[in-house]
N, CA, C and O atoms as a GROMACS GRO file, in nm:
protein
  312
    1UNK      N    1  -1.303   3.364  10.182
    1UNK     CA    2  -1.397   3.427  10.274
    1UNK      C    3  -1.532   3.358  10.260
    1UNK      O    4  -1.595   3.376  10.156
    2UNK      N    5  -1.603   3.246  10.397
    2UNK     CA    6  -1.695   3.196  10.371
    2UNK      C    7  -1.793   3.258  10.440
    2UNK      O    8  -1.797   3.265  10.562
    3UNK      N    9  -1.888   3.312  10.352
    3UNK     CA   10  -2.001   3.374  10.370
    3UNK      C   11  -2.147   3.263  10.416
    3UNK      O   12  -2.171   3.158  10.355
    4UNK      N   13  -2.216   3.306  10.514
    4UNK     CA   14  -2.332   3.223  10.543
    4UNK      C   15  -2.449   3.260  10.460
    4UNK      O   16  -2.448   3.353  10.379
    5UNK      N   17  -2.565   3.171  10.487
    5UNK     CA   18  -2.683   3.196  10.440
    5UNK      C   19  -2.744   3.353  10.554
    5UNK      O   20  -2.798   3.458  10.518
    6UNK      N   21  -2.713   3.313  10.666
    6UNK     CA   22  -2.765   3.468  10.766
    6UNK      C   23  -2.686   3.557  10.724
    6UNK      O   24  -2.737   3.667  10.704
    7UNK      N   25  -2.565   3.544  10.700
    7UNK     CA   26  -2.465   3.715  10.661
    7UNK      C   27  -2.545   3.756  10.550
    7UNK      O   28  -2.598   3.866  10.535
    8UNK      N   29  -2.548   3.636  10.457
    8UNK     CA   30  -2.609   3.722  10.309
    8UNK      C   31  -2.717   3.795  10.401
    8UNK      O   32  -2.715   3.916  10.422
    9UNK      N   33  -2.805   3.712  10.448
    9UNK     CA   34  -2.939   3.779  10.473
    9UNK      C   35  -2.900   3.872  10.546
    9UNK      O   36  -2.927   3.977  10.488
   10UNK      N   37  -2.849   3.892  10.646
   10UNK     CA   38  -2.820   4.070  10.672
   10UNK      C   39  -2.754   4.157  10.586
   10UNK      O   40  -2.759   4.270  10.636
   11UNK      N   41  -2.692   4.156  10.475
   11UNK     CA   42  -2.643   4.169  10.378
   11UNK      C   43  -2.779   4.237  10.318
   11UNK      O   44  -2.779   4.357  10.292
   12UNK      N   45  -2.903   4.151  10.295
   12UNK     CA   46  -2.987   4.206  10.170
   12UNK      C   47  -3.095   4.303  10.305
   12UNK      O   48  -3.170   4.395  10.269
   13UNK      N   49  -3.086   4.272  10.414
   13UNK     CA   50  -3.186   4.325  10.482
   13UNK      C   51  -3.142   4.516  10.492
   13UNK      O   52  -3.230   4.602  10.495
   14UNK      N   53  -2.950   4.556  10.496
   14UNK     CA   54  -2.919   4.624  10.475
   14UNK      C   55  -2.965   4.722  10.364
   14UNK      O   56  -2.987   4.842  10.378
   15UNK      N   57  -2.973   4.667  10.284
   15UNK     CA   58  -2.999   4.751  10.124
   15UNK      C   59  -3.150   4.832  10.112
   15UNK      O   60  -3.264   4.804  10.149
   16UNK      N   61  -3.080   4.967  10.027
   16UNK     CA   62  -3.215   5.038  10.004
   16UNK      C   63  -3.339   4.960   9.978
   16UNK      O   64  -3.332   4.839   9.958
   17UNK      N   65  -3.435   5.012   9.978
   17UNK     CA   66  -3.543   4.988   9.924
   17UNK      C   67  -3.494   4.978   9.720
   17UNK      O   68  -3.482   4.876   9.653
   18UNK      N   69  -3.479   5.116   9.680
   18UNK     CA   70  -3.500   5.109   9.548
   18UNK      C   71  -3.370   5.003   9.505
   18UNK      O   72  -3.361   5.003   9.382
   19UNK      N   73  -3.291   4.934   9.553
   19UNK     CA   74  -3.193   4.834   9.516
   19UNK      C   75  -3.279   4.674   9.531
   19UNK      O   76  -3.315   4.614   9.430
   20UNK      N   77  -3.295   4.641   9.617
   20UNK     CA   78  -3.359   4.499   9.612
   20UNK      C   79  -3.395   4.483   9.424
   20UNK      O   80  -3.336   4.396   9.361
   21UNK      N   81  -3.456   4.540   9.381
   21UNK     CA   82  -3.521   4.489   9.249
   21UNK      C   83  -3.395   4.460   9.164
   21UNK      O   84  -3.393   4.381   9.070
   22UNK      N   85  -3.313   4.518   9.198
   22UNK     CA   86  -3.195   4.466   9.121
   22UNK      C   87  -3.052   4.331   9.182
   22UNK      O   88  -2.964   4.272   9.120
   23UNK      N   89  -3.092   4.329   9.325
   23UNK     CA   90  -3.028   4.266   9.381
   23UNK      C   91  -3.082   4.133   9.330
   23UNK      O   92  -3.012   4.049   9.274
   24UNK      N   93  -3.257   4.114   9.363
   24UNK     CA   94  -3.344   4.009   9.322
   24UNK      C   95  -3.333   3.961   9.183
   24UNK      O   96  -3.379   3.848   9.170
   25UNK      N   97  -3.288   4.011   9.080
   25UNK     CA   98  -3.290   3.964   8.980
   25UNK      C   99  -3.136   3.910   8.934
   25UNK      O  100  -3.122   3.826   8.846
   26UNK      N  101  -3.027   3.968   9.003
   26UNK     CA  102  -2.875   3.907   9.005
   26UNK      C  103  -2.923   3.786   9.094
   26UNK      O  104  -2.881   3.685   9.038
   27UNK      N  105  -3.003   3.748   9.225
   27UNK     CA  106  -3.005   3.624   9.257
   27UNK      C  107  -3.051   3.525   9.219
   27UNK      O  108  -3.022   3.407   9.236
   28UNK      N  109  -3.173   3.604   9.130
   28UNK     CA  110  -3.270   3.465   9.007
   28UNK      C  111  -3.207   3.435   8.888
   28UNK      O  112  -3.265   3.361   8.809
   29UNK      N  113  -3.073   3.492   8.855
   29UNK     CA  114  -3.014   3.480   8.756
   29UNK      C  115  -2.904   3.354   8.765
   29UNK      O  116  -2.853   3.290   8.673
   30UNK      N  117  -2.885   3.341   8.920
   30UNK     CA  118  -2.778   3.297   8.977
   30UNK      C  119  -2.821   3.204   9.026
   30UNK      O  120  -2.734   3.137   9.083
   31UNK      N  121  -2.972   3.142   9.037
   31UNK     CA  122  -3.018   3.030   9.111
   31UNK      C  123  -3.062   2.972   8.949
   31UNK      O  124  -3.053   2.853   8.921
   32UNK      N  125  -3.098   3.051   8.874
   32UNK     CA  126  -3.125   3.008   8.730
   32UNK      C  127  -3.048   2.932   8.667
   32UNK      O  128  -3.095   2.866   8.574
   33UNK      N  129  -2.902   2.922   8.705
   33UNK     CA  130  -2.768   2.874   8.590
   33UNK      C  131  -2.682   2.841   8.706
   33UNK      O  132  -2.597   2.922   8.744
   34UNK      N  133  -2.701   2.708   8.773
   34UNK     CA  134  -2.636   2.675   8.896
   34UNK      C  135  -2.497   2.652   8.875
   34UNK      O  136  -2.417   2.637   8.967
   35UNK      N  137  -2.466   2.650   8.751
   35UNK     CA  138  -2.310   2.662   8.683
   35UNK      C  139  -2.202   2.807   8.730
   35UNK      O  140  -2.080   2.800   8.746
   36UNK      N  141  -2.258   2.888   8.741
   36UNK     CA  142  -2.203   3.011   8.745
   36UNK      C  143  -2.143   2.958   8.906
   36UNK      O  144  -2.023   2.940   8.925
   37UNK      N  145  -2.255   2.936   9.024
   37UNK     CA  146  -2.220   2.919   9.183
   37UNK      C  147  -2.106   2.797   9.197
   37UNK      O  148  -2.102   2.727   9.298
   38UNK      N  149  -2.004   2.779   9.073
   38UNK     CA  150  -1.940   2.707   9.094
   38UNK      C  151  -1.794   2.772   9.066
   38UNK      O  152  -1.683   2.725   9.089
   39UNK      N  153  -1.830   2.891   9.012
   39UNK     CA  154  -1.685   2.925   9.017
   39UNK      C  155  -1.585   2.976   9.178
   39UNK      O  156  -1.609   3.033   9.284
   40UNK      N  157  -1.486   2.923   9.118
   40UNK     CA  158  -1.410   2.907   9.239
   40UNK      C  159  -1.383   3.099   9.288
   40UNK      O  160  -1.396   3.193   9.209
   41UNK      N  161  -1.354   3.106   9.396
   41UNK     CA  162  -1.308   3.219   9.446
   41UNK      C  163  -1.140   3.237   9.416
   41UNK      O  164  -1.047   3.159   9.430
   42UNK      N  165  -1.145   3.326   9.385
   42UNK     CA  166  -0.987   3.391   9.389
   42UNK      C  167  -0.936   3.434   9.450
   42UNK      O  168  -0.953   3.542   9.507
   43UNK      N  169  -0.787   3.292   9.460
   43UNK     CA  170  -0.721   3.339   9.663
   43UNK      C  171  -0.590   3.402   9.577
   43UNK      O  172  -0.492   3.397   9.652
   44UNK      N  173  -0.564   3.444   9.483
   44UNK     CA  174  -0.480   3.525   9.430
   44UNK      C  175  -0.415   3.635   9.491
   44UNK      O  176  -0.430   3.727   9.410
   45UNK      N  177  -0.348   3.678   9.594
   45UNK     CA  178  -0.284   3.786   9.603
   45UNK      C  179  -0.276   3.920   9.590
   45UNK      O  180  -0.167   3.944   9.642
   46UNK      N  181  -0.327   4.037   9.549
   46UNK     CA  182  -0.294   4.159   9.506
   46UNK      C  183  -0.176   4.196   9.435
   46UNK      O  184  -0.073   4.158   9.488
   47UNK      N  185  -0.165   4.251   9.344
   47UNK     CA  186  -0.031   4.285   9.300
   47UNK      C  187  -0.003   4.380   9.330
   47UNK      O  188  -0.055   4.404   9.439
   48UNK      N  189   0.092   4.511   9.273
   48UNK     CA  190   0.118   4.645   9.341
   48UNK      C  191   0.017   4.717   9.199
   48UNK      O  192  -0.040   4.826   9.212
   49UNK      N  193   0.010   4.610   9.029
   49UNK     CA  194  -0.076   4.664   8.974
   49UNK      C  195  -0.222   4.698   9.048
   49UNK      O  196  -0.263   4.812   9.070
   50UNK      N  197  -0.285   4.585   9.078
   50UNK     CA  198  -0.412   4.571   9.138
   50UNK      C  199  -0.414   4.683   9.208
   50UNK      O  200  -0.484   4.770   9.157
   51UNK      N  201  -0.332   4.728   9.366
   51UNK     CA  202  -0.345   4.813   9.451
   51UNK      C  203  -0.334   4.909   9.401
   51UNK      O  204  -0.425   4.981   9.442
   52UNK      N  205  -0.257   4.975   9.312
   52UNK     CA  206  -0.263   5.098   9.229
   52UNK      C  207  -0.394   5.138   9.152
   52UNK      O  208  -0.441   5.252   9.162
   53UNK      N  209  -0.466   5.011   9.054
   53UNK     CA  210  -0.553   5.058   8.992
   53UNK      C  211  -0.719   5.047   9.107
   53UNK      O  212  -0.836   5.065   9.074
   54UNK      N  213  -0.672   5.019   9.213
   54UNK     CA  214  -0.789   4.997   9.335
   54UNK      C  215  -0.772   5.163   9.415
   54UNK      O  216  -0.870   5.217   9.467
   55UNK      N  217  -0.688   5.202   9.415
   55UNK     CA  218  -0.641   5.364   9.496
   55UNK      C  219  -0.693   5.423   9.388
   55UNK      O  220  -0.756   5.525   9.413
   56UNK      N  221  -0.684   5.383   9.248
   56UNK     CA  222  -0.741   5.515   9.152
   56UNK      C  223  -0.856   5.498   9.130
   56UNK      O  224  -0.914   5.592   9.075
   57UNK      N  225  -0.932   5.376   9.161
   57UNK     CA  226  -1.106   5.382   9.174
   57UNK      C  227  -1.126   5.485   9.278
   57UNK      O  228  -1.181   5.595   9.275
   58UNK      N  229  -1.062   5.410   9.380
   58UNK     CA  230  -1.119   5.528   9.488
   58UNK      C  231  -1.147   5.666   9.475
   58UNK      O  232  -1.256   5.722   9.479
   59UNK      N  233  -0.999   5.728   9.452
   59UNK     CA  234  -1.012   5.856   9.378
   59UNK      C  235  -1.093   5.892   9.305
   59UNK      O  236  -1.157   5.995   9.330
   60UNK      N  237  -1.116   5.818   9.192
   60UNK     CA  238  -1.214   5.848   9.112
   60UNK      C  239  -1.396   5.854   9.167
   60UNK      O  240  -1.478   5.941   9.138
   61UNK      N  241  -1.414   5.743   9.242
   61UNK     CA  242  -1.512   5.764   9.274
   61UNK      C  243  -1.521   5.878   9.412
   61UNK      O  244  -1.594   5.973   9.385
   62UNK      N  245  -1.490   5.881   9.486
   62UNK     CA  246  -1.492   6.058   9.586
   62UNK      C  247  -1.486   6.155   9.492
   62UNK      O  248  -1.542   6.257   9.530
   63UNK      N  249  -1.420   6.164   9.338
   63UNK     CA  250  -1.444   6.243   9.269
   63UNK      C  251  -1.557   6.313   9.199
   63UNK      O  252  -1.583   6.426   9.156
   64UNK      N  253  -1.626   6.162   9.209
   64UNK     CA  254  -1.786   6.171   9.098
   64UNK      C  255  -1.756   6.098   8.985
   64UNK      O  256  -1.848   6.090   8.903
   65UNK      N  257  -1.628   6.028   8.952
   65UNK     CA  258  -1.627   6.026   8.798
   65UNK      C  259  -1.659   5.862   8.760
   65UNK      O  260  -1.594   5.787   8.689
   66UNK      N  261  -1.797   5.834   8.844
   66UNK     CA  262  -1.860   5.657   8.780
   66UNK      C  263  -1.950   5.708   8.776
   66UNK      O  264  -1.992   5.822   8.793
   67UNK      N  265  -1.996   5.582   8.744
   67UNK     CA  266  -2.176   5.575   8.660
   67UNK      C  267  -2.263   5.523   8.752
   67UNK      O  268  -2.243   5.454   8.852
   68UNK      N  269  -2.317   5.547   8.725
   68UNK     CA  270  -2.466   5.543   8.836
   68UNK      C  271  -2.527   5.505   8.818
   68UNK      O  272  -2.591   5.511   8.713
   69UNK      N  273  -2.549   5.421   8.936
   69UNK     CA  274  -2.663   5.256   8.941
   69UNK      C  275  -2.747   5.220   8.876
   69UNK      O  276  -2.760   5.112   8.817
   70UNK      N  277  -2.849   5.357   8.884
   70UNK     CA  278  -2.951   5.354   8.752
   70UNK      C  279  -2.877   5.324   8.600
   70UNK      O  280  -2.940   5.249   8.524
   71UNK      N  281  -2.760   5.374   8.558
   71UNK     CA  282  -2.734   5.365   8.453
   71UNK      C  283  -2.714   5.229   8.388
   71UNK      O  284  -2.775   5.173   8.297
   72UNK      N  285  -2.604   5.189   8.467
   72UNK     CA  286  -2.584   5.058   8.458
   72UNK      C  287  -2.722   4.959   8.464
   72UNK      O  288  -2.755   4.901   8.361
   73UNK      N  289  -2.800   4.942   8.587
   73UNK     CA  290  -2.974   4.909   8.614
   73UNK      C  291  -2.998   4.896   8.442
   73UNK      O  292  -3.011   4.792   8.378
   74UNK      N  293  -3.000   5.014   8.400
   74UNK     CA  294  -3.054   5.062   8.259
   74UNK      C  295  -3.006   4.995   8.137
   74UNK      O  296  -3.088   4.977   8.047
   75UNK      N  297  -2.878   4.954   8.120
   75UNK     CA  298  -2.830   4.892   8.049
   75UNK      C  299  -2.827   4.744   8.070
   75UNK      O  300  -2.851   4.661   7.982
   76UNK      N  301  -2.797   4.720   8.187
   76UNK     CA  302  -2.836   4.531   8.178
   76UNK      C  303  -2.954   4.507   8.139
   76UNK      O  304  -2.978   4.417   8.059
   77UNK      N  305  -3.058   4.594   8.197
   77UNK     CA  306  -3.208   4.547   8.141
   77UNK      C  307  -3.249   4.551   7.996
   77UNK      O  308  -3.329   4.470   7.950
   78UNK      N  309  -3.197   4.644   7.928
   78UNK     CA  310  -3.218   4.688   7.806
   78UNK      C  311  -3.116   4.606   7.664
   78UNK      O  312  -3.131   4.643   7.547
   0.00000   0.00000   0.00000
């Protein structure tokens, strides 16, 4: 899936306000270590594992049962 320089940018123009500060710092991290923008994409398939443990995120999250942005936010920074 090849993504443009305009998709991203409607991509970031989408996003909350209180998200950018974290979006901005995954992209300076990522323009920082031009090594990382080289990993290849994964044209790998799905398995019936994958789709199973992707239906029980779901679930889980309509449930309530992840962590929250801030939290995570909180822990990379820290």
């Amino acid at each position: 899936m090849a993504v443009s320089k305009k998709d991203l940018a409607n991509l970031i123009h989408q996003l909350p306000d209180k998200d950018i500060p974290l979006v901005a710092d995954f992209l300076k991290r990522l323009i920082s270590n031009p090594l990382d923008a080289n990993i290849p994409y994964d044209e790998e398939e799905l398995s019936e594992n994958d789709l199973k443990a992707i239906e029980q995120a779901e679930l889980e999250f309509k449930q309530g049962k992840t962590i929250r942005l801030k939290d995570i936010e909180h822990e990379l920074r820290n």
